[in-house]
N, C-alpha and C positions, 0 to 999 in steps of 0.2 A: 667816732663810729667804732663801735663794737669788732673784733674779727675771731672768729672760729679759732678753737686750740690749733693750735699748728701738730698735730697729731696726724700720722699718713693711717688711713683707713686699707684695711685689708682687701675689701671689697667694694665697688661704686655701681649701683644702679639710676641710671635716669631716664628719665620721658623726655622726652623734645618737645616744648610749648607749642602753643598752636596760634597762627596768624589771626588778630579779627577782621576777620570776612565773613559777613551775611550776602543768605543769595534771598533775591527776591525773584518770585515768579513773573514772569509778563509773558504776556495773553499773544497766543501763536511761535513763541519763541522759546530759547536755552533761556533758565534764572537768567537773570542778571548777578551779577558778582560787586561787590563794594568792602572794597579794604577800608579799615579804620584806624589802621596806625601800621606803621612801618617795621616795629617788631614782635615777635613771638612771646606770646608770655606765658603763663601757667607751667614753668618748667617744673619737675620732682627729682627730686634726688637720695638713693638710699645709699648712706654709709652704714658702713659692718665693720669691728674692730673687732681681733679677736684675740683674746690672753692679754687684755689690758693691766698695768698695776693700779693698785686701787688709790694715788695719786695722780694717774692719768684721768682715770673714771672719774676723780673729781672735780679736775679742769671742766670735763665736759657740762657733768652737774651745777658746778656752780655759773657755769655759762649759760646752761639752759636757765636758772633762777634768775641770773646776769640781767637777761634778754624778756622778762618775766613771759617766761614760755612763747607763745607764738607772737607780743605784739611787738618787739619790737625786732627791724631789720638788722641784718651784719651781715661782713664779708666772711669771702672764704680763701685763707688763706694758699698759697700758690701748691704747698706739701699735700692740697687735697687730689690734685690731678696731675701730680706726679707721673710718670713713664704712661702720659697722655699725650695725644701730638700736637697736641694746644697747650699752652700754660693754663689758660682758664676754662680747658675742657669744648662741652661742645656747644655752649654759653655765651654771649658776650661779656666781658672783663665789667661791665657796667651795673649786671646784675645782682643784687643782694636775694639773699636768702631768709627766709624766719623758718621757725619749727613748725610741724605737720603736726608730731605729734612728742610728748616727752620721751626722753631716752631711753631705750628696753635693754634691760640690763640681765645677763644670767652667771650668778657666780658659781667661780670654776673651783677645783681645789687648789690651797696653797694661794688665797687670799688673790688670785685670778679673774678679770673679768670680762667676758662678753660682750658688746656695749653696741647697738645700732641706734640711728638716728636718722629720722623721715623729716626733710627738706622741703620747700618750697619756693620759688622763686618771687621778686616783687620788683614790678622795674620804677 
């Protein structure tokens, strides 16, 4: 199995997946409520690097090609949630990730680069 450059990102944005539970109506009554598995899934997650060298930025590039963009899953390694109070974030340790979307890149002067990268989770 594949794992994410062990590169620490600047900045981390994520969503909290969401439990499946459908409510169903019933007649005189609250929905009814029906869990369908026991964890949260659809988690996102945006990494932001920023003043990357353009040998880091290609870790990532050739990871994303690696992974042939969104289909196939990998981990993340532990340097992604760093001075987090969880080693694997707010996550279970279980969950892989694929790409949302290809890596957006903006280059800086002095062959510097920008680099974010939109996450998804898959359990």
């Amino acid at each position: 199995m594949a794992t994410f450059p062990a590169l620490e990102p600047a900045t981390r944005q994520w969503t909290l997946g969401r439990y499946p539970v459908t409510l169903q109506p019933a007649w005189g009554a609250q929905p009814l409520a029906f869990i369908h598995g026991l964890a949260a899934a659809g988690h996102s997650l945006r990494l932001s690097y920023q003043l990357l060298t353009a040998t880091e930025a290609a870790l990532i590039r050739s990871h994303y090609h690696g992974q042939r963009g969104s289909l196939l899953p990998f981990d993340l390694p532990p340097i992604i949630w760093q001075r987090h109070t969880s080693p694997t974030g707010p996550v279970p340790p279980s969950v892989q990730w694929r790409y949302q979307d290809e890596p957006s890149e903006e280059h800086r002067s002095g062959s510097l680069i920008d680099l974010s990268v939109s996450l998804l989770s898959v359990l």
